[in-house]
N, C-alpha and C positions, 0 to 999 in steps of 0.2 A: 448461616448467613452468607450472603455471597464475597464472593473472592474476586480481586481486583488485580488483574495483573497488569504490570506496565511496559510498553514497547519505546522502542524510539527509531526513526527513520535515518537509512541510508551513510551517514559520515559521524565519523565521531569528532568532537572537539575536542578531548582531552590525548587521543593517540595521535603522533606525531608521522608525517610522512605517509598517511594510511588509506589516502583517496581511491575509493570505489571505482572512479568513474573519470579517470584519466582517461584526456581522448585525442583523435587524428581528425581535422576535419577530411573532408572528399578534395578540397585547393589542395592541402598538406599531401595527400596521398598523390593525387594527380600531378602533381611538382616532382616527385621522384622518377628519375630514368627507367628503374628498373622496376616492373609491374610486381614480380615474385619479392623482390627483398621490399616491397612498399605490403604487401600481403605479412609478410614475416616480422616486420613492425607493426602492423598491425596486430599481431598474435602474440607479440612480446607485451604490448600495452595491454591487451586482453588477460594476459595470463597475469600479468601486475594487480589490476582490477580483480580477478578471482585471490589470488594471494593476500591483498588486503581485506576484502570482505572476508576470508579466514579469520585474518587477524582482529578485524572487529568484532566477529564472533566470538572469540577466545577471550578476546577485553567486556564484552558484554557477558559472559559465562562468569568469568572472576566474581561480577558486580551482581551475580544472582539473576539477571535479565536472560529472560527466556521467550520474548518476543521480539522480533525485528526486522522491518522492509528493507526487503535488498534494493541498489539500485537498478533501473531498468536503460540505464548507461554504463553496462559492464563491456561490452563491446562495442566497440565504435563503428560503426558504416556496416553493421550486419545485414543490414537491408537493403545497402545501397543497389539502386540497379544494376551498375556495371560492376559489381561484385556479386554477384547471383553462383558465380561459380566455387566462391568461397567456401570452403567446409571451416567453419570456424569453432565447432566441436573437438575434433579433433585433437587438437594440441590441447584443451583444456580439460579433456575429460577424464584424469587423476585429480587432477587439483577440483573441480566441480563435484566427484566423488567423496574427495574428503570434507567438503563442506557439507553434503548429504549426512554423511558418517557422523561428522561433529555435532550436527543438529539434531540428528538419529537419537547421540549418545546422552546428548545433554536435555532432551525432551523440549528443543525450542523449537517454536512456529516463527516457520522464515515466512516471507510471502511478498510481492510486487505492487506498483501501482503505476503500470503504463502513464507516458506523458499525454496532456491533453489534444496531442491529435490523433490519438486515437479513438474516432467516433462512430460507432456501430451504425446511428443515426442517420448518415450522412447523406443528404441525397444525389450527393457524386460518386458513382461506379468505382471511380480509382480513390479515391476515400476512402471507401472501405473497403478497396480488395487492400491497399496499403496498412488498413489496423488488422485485419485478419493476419496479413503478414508480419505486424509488428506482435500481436498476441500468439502468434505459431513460436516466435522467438524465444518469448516466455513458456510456455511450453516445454518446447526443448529444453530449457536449461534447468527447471524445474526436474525435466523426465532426469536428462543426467547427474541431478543431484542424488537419485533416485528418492524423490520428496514426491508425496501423492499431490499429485497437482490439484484435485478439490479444491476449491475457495480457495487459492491462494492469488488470486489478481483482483484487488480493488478499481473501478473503474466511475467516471460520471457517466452519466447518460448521453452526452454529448450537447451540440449545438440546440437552438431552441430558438431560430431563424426566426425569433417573432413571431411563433406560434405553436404553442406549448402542446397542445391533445394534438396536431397533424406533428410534431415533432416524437409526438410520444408513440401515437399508431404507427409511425416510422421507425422508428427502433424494433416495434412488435414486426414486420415487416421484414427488416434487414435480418433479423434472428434466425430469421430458418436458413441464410446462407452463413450461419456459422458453424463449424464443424461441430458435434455434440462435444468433444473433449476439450474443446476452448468451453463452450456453453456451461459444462462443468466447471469451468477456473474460475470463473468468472462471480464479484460479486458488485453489487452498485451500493453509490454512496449520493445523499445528498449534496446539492454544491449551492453556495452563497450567490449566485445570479441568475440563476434558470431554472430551476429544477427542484422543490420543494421537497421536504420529507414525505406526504401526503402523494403527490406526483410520482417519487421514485419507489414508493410502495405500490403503487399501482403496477407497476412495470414487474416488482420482484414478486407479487402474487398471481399477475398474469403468468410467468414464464418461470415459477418457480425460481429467484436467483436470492439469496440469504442479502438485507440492507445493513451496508457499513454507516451506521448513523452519525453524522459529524453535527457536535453538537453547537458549535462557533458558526458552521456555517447556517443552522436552523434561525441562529438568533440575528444573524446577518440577511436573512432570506427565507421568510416564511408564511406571509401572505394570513397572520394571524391564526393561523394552525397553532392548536394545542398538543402539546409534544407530547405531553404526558397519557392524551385519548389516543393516539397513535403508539403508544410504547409496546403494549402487545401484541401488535401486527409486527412489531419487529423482531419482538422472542420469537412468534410463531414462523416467521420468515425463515427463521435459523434450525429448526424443530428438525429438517433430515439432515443437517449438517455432523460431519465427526468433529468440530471444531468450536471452540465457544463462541459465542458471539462475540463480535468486533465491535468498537467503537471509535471514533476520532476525537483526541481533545486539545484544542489550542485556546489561545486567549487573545483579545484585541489588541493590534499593537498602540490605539488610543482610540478616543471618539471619533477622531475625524477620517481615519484609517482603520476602520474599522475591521474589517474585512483580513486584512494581513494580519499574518501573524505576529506575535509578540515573542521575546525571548526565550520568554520560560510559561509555564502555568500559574493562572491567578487560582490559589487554591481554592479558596473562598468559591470559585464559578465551578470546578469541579465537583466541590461538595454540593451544591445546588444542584445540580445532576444524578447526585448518588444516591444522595436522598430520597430520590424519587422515584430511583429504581431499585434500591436494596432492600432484596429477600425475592426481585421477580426473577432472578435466574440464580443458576449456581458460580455460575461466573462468566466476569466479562474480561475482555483483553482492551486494552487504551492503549491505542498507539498514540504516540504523543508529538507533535508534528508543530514544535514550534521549534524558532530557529537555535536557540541552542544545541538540539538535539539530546545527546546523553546529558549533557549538564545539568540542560535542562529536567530532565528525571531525576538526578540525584540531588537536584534542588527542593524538587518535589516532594521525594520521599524523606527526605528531612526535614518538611514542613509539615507531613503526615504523621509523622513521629510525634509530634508535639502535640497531638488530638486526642481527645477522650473517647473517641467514636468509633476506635479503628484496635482492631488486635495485629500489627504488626509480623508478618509472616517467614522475612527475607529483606533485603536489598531492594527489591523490586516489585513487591508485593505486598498484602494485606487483605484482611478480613474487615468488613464493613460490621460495627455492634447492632 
């Protein structure tokens, strides 16, 4: 029966002092006299940020967790223009080696999910040579984890300018100016305003890219698509992958907020998920992406403890009966 493994994104709640994604703004930087020691703070706050994402790996390995989105604000002003000259590798490429090694060792899937302006879509030139740049980033850090950068970057489709199919042949479009080893990182996720499950299937069968299926956002945005007539376009989406398929699971943070996320997982709406797809794969990975974060997982799997349905695996994992 299939195997359910659980993730959680970016910051933990329960380790203290252990933020990812400490940052400089460009004011901050451009306030300092001296242009090299404003570079060298910057590389101190970057190497802080890899140092802690160690350290939430090590606290996520304790807890049996062996999936987790790094964040994609591990370096601050990597892209800035007037820092082009930056080699911001450099200084962190032991430390970004032992996070490769530790993930290596412990058999976790790291992986990213660029902020929302990154838009392959866009129909502004510097748009998207700007997310190309911001996905080369990812890249890089991925290469010096030495972590096979495959599907490891979740992405939306982007904008959808009020007008879905010229937004979508736009994307088809924008793709061939993407390097093929981004094109390989890369996987698309449905999103609760624009972009339907149905829509971003289109896009991952066109262009070969495996769907991260969020299933909050389907229920938030779906234009009456049946999730379940779709669900094997999705396994098959994943079929060249080395990787198992991905999923996202959040919960409403109420009716009238629908859309935002809630603290934790309503178990009950998970299950209604599982259901429906336990026995189609051998396993799926759920990143879990509400605001708790690890809490929220370890709330979780102690509400999955309590089920008749489930053979218990690990910490962070389980078998669907």
């Amino acid at each position: 029966m299939t195997i359910i493994r659980l993730g959680f994104v970016a910051m933990s709640m329960e380790l203290q002092n252990a933020s990812p994604s400490k940052t400089m703004t460009y004011k901050q930087f451009s306030q300092l006299q001296n242009r090299e020691a404003g570079l060298r703070k910057l590389e101190r706050i970057s190497l802080a940020n890899v140092t802690n994402t160690l350290r939430i790996l090590k606290h996520a390995a304790a807890h049996d967790i062996a999936f987790y989105r790094m964040t994609s604000r591990i370096i601050p002003l990597a892209n800035h223009g007037d820092l082009l000259d930056w080699d911001y590798i450099s200084p962190l490429a032991d430390a970004l080696h032992e996070i490769g090694q530790f993930a290596l060792k412990n058999k976790m899937r790291l992986d990213f999910h660029p902020d929302h302006f990154v838009l392959i879509n866009s129909p502004k030139k510097e748009v998207l040579k700007n997310s190309l740049k911001t996905l080369q980033l990812h890249y890089k850090l991925l290469k010096n984890m030495g972590i096979d950068t495959t599907h490891r970057c979740v992405m939306h489709v982007g904008g959808n300018y009020k007008e879905t199919d010229v937004a979508l042949e736009r994307f088809v479009q924008n793709w061939a100016y993407v390097p093929v080893q981004i094109q390989k990182m890369i996987m698309l996720e449905n999103d609760d305003t624009s972009f339907t499950m149905a829509d971003t299937l289109y896009l991952c069968e066109k262009l070969q890219i495996p769907l991260v299926f969020d299933y909050h956002h389907h229920l938030a945005y779906h234009h009456d698509e049946n999730w379940t007539q779709h669900w094997p376009r999705v396994v098959e989406s994943w079929k060249q992958s080395k990787l198992p398929l991905k999923m996202h699971i959040s919960s409403p943070k109420n009716e009238k907020q629908f859309r935002n996320h809630a603290d934790y997982v309503d178990v009950n709406m998970f299950f209604d998920f599982l259901k429906e797809v336990k026995g189609s794969v051998e396993q799926i990975d759920c990143m879990i992406e509400s605001k708790k974060k690890d809490l929220a997982l370890f709330q979780l799997m102690r509400e999955i403890k309590e089920r008749k349905d489930v053979e218990i695996i690990d910490g962070a994992s389980f078998r669907l009966k």
